[in-house]
N, C-alpha and C positions, 0 to 999 in steps of 0.2 A: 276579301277575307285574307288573314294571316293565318298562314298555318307555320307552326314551330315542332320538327321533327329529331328527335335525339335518338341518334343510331349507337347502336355497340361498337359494330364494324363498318368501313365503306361498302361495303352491298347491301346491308339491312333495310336502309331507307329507300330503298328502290325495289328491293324482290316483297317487299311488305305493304308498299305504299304506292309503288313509284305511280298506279294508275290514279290514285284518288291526287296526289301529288302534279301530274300531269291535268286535270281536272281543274283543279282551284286555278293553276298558270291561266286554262285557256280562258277561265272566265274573268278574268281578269285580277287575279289575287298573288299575294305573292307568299314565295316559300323559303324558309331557309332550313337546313339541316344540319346538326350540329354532332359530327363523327365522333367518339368518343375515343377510339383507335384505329389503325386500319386493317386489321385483324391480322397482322403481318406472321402467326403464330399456329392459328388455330382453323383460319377461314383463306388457305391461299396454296391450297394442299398442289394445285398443279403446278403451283413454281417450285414446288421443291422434289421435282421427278424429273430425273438424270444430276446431273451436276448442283451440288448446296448453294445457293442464293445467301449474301450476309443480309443480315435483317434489313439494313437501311434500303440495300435493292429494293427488296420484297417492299417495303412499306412505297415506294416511287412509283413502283408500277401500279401496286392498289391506290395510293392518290391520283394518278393520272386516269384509271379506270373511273373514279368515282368522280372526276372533275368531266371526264366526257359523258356519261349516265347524267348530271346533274344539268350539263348543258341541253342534254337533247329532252328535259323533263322541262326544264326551265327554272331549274332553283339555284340559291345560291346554298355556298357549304362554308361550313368550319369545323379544321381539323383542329381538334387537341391532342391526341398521342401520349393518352393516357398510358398505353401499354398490352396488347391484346394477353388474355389473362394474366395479367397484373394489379390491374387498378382494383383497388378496394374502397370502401366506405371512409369517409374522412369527412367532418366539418367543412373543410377546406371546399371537395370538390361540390359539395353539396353548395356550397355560397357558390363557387364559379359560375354552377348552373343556372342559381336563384337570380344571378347576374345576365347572363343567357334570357332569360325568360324576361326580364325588366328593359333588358337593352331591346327586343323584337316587338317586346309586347304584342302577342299573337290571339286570335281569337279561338284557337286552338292547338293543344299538345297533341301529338302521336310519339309513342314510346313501346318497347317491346311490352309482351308480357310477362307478369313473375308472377307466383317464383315460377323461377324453369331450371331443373335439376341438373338438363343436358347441357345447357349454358350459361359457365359462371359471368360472365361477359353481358347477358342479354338480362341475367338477374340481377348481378350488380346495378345495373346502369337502369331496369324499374326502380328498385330501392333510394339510387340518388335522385330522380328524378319527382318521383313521387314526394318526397324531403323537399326538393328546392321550391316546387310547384306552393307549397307551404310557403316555405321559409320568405316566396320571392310572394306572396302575399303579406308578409307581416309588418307591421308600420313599425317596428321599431329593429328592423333587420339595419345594420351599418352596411349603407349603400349611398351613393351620388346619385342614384337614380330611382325616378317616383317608383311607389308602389304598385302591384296591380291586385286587382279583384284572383282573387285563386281560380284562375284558366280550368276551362274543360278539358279535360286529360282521358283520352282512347288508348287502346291497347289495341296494336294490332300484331299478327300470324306468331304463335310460338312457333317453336323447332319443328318445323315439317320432316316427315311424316309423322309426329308424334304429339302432337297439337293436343289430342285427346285425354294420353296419359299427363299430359300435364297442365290440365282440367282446363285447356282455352276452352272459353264456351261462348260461341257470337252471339251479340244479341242484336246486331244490326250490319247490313252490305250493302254495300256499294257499287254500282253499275258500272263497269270503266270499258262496257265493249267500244266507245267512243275512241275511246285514245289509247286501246289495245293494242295499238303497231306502234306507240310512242317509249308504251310499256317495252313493249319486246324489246324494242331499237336499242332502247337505255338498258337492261340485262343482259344484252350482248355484248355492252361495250368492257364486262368483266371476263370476257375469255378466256385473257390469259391465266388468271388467278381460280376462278370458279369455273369453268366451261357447262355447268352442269344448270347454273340457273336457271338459262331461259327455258329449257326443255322442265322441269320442278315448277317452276311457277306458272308455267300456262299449263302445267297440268291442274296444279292448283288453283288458279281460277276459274278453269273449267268445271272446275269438283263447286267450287262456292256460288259460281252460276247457274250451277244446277241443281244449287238448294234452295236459291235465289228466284228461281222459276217457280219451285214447286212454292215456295211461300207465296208469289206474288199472283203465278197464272201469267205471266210475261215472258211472252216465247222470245223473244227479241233478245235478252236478258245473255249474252254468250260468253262474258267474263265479267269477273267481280272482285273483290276483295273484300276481307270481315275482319268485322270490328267488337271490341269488348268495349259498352261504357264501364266509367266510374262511380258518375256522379248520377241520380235521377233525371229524366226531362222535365223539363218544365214549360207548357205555351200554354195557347189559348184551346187547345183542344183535344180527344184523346190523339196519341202518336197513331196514326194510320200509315200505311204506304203509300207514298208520295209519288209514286211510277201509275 
């Protein structure tokens, strides 16, 4: 499997993903993640208590966080530095993406959720993504590189604790108690910037594996993460649970 992962920020694709992400690795698949900033602004509040950090620090430290989280996951990354709330809507970024998406060609997209009111950052970057996911399906997009069939596109974790008001609603999870210490490992490699991750997100896994339980009746079930489709399923049978 390819999965193709578009973060806001360097922590997104790991407090969001990083277990289903660490998953596809072990089985053999590969990942890449494509940073859209490194939230050098909005999402790195511990570097800037005692003494002001200038930007370009701040964005060093959050790449090198997110280059060791992406080793210990097994993916690879690319930063753009679009701007942590900066980047807006553009033609332009929208092709970059479409080009992203063409160059991996993956068997699947992970993207935050929108809209999300709490984050211009996590919104903007569903609205280009959702666009490219288009755009890098269309046969007469001006590209070098072939077209593809319009990718499965998931949504996962809006803005914890507030996922509710800003109507994420799963309709399907994911088991990662497998590779829950790989999760953790990679969350803690953001300490300096976020410290507050790993302790948020194994809360929140615990919370989605124990809705996870109650759906399934799988005691075993001890961390998870959830997912919003986009598109319908489609196979050869009704969608059961596959646990």
């Amino acid at each position: 499997m390819r999965l193709l992962v578009f973060s806001a920020h360097t922590a997104d694709f790991c407090s969001r993903s990083g277990g289903t992400i660490a998953k596809v690795v072990r089985a053999g698949g590969k990942v890449r993640a494509v940073l859209l900033s490194f939230g050098e602004r909005s999402e790195s509040g511990d570097l800037y208590r005692g003494a002001q950090p200038s930007l370009e620090e701040v964005k060093a430290i959050r790449r090198q966080e997110a280059q060791e989280a992406a080793q210990i996951l097994g993916a690879e990354l690319k930063f753009l530095d679009w701007g942590d709330l900066s980047f807006g809507y553009s033609p332009e970024r929208v092709k970059a993406l479409a080009e992203e998406i063409r160059a991996f060609r993956p068997d699947a997209i992970l993207t935050h959720h929108g809209p999300d009111p709490w984050s211009v950052d996590h919104d903007m970057t569903w609205q280009l993504v959702r666009r490219a996911n288009q755009v890098a399906s269309a046969p007469g997009f001006e590209s070098e590189r072939e077209r593809v069939r319009r990718v499965p596109l998931f949504l996962f974790e809006a803005t914890i604790p507030l996922g509710e008001m800003e109507g994420f609603n799963p309709d399907f999870y994911i088991d990662i108690t497998e590779v829950w210490d790989v999760k953790r490992r990679a969350l803690e490699a953001f300490r300096q910037a976020q410290s507050f991750l790993a302790k948020w997100y194994t809360h929140m896994a615990r919370h989605r594996a124990f809705q996870a339980r109650h759906l399934t009746g799988k005691a075993e079930i001890e961390y998870a993460e959830a997912f919003e489709r986009t598109t319908p399923w489609v196979g050869q049978s009704l969608p059961l649970h596959e646990l």
